[in-house]
C-alpha positions in Angstrom: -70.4 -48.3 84.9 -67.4 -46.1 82.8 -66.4 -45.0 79.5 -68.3 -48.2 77.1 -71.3 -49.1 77.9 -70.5 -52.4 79.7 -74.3 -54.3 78.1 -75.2 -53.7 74.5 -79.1 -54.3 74.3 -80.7 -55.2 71.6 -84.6 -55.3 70.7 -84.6 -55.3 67.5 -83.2 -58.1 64.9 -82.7 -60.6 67.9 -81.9 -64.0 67.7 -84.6 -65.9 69.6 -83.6 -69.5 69.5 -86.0 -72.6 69.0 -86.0 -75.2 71.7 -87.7 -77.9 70.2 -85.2 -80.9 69.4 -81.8 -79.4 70.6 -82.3 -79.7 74.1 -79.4 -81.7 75.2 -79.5 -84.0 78.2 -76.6 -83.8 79.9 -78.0 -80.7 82.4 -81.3 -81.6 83.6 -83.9 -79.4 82.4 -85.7 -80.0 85.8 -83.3 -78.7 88.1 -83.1 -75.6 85.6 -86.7 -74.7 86.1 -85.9 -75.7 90.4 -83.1 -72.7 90.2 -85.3 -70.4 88.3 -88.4 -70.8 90.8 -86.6 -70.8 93.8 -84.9 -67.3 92.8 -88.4 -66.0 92.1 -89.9 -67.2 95.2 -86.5 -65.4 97.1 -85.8 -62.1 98.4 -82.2 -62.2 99.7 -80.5 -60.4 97.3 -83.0 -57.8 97.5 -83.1 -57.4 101.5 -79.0 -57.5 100.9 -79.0 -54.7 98.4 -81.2 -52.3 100.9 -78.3 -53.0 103.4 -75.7 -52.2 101.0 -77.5 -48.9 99.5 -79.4 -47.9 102.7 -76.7 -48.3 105.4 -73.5 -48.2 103.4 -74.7 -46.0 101.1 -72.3 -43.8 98.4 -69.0 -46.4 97.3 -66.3 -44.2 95.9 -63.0 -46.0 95.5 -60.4 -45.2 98.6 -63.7 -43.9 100.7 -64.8 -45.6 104.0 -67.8 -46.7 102.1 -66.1 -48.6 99.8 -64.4 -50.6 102.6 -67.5 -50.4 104.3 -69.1 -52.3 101.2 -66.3 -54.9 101.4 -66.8 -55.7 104.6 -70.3 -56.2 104.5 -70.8 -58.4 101.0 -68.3 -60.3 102.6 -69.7 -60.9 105.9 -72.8 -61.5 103.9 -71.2 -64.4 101.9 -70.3 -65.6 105.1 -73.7 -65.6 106.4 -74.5 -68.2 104.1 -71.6 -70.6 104.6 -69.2 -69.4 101.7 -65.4 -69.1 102.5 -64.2 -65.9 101.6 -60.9 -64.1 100.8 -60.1 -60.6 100.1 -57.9 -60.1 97.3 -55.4 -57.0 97.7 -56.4 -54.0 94.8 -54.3 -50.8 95.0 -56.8 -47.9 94.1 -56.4 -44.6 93.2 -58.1 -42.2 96.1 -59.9 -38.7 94.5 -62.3 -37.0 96.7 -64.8 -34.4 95.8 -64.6 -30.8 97.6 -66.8 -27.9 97.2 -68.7 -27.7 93.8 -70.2 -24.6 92.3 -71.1 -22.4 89.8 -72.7 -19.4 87.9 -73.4 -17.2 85.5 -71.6 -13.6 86.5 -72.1 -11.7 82.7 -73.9 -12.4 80.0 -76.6 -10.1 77.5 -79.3 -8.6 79.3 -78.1 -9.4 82.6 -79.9 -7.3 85.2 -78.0 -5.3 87.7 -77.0 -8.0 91.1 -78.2 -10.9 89.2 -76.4 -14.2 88.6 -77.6 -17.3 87.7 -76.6 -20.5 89.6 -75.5 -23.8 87.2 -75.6 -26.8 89.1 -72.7 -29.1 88.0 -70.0 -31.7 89.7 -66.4 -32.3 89.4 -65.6 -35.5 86.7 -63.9 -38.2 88.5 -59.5 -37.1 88.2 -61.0 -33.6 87.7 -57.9 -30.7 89.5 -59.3 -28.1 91.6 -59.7 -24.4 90.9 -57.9 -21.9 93.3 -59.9 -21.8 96.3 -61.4 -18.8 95.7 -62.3 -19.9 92.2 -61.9 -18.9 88.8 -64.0 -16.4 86.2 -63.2 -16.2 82.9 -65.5 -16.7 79.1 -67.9 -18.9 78.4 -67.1 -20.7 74.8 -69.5 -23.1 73.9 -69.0 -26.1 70.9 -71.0 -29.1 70.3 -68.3 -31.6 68.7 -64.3 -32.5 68.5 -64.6 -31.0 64.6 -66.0 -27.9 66.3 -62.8 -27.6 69.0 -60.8 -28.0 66.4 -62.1 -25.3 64.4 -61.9 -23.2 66.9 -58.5 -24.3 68.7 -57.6 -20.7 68.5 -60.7 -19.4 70.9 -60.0 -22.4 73.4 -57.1 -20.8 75.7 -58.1 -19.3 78.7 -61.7 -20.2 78.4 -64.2 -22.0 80.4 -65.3 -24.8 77.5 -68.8 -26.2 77.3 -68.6 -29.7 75.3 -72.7 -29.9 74.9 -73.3 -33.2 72.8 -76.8 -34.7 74.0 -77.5 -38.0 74.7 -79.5 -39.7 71.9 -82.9 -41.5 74.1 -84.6 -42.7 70.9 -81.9 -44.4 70.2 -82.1 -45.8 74.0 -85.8 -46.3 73.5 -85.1 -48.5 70.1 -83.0 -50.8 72.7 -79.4 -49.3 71.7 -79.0 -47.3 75.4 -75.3 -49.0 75.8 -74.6 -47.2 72.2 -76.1 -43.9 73.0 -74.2 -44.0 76.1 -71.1 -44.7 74.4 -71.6 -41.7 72.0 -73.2 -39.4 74.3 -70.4 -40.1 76.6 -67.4 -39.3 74.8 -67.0 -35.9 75.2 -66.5 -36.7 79.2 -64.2 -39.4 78.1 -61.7 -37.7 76.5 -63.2 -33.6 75.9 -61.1 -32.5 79.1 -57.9 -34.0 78.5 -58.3 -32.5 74.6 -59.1 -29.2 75.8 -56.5 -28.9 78.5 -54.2 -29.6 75.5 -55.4 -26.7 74.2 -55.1 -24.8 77.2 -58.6 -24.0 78.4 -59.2 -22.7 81.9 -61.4 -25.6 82.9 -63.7 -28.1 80.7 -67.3 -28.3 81.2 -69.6 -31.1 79.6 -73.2 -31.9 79.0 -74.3 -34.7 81.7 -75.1 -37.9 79.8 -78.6 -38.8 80.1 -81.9 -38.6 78.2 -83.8 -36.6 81.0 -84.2 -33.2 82.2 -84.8 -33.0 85.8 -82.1 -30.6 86.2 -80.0 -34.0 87.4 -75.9 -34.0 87.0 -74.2 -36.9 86.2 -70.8 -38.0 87.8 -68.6 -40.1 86.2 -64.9 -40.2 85.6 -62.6 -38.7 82.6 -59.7 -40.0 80.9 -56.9 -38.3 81.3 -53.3 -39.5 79.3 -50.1 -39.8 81.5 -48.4 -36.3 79.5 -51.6 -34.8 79.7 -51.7 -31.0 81.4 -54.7 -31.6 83.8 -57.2 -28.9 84.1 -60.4 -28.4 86.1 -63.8 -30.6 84.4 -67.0 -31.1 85.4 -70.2 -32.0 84.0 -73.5 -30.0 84.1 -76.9 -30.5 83.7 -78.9 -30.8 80.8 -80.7 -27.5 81.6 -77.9 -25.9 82.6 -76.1 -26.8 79.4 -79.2 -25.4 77.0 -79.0 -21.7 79.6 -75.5 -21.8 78.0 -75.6 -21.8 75.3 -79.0 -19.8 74.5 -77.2 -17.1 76.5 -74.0 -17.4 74.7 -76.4 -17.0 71.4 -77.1 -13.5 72.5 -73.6 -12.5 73.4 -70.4 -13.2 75.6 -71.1 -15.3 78.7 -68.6 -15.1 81.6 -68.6 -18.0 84.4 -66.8 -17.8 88.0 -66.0 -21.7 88.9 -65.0 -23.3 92.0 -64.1 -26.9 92.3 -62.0 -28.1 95.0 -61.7 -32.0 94.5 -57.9 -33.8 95.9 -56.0 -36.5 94.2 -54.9 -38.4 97.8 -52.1 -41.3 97.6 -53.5 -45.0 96.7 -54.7 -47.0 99.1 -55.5 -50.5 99.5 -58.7 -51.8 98.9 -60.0 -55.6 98.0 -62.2 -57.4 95.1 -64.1 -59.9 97.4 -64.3 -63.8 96.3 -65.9 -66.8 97.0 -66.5 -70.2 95.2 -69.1 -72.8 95.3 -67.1 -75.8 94.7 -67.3 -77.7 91.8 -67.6 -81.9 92.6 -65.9 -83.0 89.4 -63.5 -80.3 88.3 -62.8 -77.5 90.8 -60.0 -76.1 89.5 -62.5 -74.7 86.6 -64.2 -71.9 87.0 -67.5 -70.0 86.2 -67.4 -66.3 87.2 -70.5 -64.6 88.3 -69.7 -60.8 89.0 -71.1 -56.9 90.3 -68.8 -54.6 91.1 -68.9 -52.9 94.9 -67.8 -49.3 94.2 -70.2 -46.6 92.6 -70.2 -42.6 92.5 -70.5 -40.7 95.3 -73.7 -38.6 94.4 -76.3 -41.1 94.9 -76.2 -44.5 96.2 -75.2 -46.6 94.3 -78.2 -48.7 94.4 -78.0 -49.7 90.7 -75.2 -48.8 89.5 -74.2 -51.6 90.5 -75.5 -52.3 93.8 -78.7 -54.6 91.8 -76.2 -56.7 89.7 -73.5 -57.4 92.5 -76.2 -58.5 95.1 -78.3 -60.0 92.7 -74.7 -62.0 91.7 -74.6 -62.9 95.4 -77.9 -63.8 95.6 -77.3 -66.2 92.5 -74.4 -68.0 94.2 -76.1 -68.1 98.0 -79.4 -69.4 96.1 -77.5 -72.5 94.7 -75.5 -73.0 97.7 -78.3 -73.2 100.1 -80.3 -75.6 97.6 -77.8 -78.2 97.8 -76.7 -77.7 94.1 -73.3 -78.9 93.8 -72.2 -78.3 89.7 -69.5 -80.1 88.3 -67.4 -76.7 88.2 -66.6 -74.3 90.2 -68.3 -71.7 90.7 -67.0 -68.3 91.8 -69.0 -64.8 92.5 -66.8 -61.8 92.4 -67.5 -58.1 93.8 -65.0 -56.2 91.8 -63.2 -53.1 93.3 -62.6 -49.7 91.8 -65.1 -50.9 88.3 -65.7 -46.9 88.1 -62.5 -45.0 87.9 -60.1 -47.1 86.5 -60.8 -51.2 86.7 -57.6 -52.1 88.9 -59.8 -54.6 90.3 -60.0 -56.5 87.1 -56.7 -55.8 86.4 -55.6 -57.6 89.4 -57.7 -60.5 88.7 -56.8 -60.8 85.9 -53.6 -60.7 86.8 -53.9 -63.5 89.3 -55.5 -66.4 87.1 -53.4 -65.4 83.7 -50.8 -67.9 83.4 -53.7 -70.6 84.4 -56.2 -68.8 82.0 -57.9 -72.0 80.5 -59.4 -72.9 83.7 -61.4 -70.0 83.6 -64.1 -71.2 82.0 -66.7 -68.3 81.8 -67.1 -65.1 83.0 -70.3 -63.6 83.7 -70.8 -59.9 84.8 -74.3 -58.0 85.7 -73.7 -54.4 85.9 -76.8 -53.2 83.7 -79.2 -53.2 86.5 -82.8 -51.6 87.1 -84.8 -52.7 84.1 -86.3 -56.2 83.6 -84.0 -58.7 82.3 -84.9 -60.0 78.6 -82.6 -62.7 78.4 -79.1 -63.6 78.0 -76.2 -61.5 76.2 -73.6 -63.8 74.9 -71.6 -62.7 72.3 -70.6 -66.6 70.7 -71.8 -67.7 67.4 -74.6 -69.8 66.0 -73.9 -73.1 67.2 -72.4 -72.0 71.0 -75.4 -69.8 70.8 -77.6 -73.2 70.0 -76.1 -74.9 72.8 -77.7 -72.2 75.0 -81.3 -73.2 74.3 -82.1 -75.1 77.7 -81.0 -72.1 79.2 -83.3 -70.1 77.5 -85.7 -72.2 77.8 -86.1 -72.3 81.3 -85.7 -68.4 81.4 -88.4 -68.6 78.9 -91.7 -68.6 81.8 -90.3 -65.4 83.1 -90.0 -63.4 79.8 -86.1 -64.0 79.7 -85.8 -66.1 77.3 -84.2 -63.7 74.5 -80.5 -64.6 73.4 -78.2 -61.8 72.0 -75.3 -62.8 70.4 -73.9 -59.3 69.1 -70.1 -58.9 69.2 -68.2 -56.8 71.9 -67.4 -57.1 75.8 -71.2 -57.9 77.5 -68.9 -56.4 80.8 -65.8 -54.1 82.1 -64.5 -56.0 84.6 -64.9 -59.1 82.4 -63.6 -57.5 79.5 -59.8 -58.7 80.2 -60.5 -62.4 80.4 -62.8 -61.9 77.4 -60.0 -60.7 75.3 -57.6 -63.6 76.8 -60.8 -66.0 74.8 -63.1 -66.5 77.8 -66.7 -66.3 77.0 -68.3 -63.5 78.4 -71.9 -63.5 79.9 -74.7 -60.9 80.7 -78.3 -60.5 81.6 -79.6 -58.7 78.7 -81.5 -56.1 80.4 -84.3 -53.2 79.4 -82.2 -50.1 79.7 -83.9 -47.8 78.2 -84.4 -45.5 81.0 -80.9 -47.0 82.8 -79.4 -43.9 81.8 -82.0 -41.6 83.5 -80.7 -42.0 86.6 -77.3 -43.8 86.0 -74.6 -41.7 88.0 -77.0 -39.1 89.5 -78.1 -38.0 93.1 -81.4 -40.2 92.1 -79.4 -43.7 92.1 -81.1 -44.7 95.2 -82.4 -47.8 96.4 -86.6 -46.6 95.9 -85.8 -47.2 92.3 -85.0 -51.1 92.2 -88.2 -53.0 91.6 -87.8 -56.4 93.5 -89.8 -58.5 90.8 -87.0 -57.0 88.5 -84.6 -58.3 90.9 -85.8 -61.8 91.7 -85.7 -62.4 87.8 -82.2 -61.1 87.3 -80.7 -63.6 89.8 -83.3 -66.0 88.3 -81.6 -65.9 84.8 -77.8 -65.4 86.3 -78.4 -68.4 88.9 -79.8 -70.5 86.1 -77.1 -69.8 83.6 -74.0 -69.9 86.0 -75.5 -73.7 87.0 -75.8 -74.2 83.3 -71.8 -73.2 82.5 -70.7 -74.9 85.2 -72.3 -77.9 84.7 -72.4 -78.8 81.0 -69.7 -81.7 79.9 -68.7 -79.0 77.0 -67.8 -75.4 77.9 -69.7 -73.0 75.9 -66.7 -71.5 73.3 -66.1 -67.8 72.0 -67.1 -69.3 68.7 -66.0 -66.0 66.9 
């Protein structure tokens, strides 16, 4: 997942919808509850997903694992009787060198002591020389505070420390916290090379401390001066700046990382048919690639196998919807969406025929429901749905404004509806871009009932006589 949070969850003020009396007849509430049980009773998505995380392991966009991951979701899809086509995404290829760290002066600092901070390079991050760099420590909590102190920037080594807010992740706003938490590694580096600080350091975005770093990429503008960044961990962040509370702090740096020429890489698609109109189409999406530090398990290896397993489940039932419908594993989600983009890009000029786009990249917790940002009466039209989610405590709708995913986001802003299991993500961010993104984490009850609600509400899309609208 990058920059916004791509899910926006919601347990407070939500809309729970009645079912009695608007059930509408045209998609048979019995094969509804068929979909749902057979994805509970099923483990493929979660046997696929060891695969991808265990023996594919860390997806960086341009690495051999990425292509690696291509190769095997779509031999996978194959597997299972699907035709599938690679379509052609020209990625950006940054690779991570040598990464460390510490603390050469500060106050009080005994004779031969340093003290090691345990940090990694920000996705488009330059290197240091290789030998490194040493130079002050200054240390601001906020973009008012940088520019206060614009003057003290140059030539410093700049520690952005914002934390991450987890009560408001534990009151079911983790996407917002995540967004606000997260902007100093959006656009802190690119401000502070303006300013012409040695390197950029930031506070990892999460709302634990087990001395974990978070990856993740920065934004950088096409006339910005590029400088060193990386982000450290929470601890690391507090050592800072108590030690820079007692006096000045100096910090010798070295980060090697490469910006290497693009490559090719491939979004991987396949379609289920549709037996009435074909030519329309319901997206049901994961993106392959993830950060390099762990494995990618859920971010997003859970919601792009659990959006194959949702495809495969109908297919091998026999379900044949009146639409099409069409799983996509995006490429290069993390660093820079050029696999939306070339979607995107593709289906334009033919954009009504895209007639909903759903995208699971919120994965881990147990899915609540559905996020569907339409209003009352699209959201109304949603109640079988819900319904038959209902037995496996998915049943919540939330209709809250705003793109429910990245790679979605462009055909969401061309007016197709946008989809998303609405997901418990309060501790999402725990381990979200971390060494600790590993496959041991992914509950496979959580699992079954996420391709449970995205089976049941792909069938749903592609089958109703009226296509859900924006509505807004």
């Amino acid at each position: 997942m990058r920059i916004a949070p791509v899910v926006t969850i919601v347990l407070a003020s939500l809309l729970v919808l009645p079912v009695g009396g608007v059930l509408a007849a045209e998609v048979d509430p019995t094969t509804l509850a068929r979909i749902r049980d057979a994805a509970m009773g099923s483990d493929w998505a979660y046997q696929e997903l060891a695969d991808l995380a265990d023996t594919v392991g860390p997806r960086l966009t341009g690495s051999r694992g990425a292509e690696a991951a291509v190769t095997q979701v779509a031999t996978a899809l194959a597997s299972v009787g699907f035709q599938v086509r690679l379509q052609p995404v020209t990625v950006a290829h940054w690779v991570r060198g040598e990464e460390r760290a510490e603390l050469v002066g500060y106050a009080g600092r005994p004779e031969g002591i340093t003290q090691k901070v345990v940090l990694t390079a920000l996705g488009g991050s330059s290197a240091t020389a290789a030998e490194g760099l040493s130079a002050p420590v200054l240390v601001v909590h906020s973009f008012a505070e940088i520019e206060a102190r614009a003057a003290e920037v140059r030539g410093r080594i700049v520690l952005l420390s914002v934390p991450f807010d987890q009560e408001l992740a534990d009151n079911g706003y983790a996407g917002d916290a995540y967004s606000q938490g997260g902007e100093p590694r959006f656009r802190g580096p690119a401000v502070l090379a303006r300013l012409g600080a040695a390197a950029a350091l930031v506070r990892s975005v999460g709302g634990v401390r087990y001395r974990l770093v978070h990856a993740g990429a920065t934004t950088w503008p096409k006339d910005s001066p590029l400088i060193p960044a990386a982000a450290v961990t929470v601890e690391d962040a507090l050592l800072i700046e108590r030690l820079a509370a007692r006096g000045p702090v100096t910090m010798k740096l070295v980060l090697t990382p490469q910006t290497l020429p693009d490559v090719q890489s491939h979004n991987v698609i396949a379609d289920l048919p549709g037996r009435e109109h074909p030519e329309e189409v319901v997206l049901v999406s994961g993106h392959l690639d993830s950060w390099d530090l762990g494995t990618g398990a859920m971010d997003d290896g859970m919601g792009l196998t659990a959006s194959l397993g949702a495809v495969a489940l109908l297919k091998r039932m026999g379900i044949v919807p009146r639409r099409s419908i069409r799983v996509v594993a995006w490429m290069n989600e993390e660093d820079g969406g050029r696999g939306s983009k070339a979607y995107f890009a593709s289906v334009k000029d033919a954009i009504a025929k895209q007639v909903a786009a759903i995208e699971s990249d919120f994965g881990l917790g147990r899915p609540l429901g559905i996020r569907a940002p339409v209003d009352a009466t699209n959201g109304e039209a949603l109640a079988p749905v819900l319904e038959a989610l209902r037995p496996i405590g998915a049943g919540v709708l939330d209709r809250r404004e705003g793109h429910a995913g990245s790679d979605i986001a462009p055909l969401q802003d061309a007016g197709v509806p946008g989809f998303a299991p609405l997901v418990d993500g309060r501790h999402y961010f725990d381990l979200h871009h971390t060494p600790a993104d590993t496959f041991d984490k992914v509950d496979p009850d959580a699992m079954r009932r996420q391709v449970a609600v995205l089976a049941v509400l792909a069938y749903f899309l592609a089958e109703r006589e009226e296509p859900i609208r924006m509505g807004r």
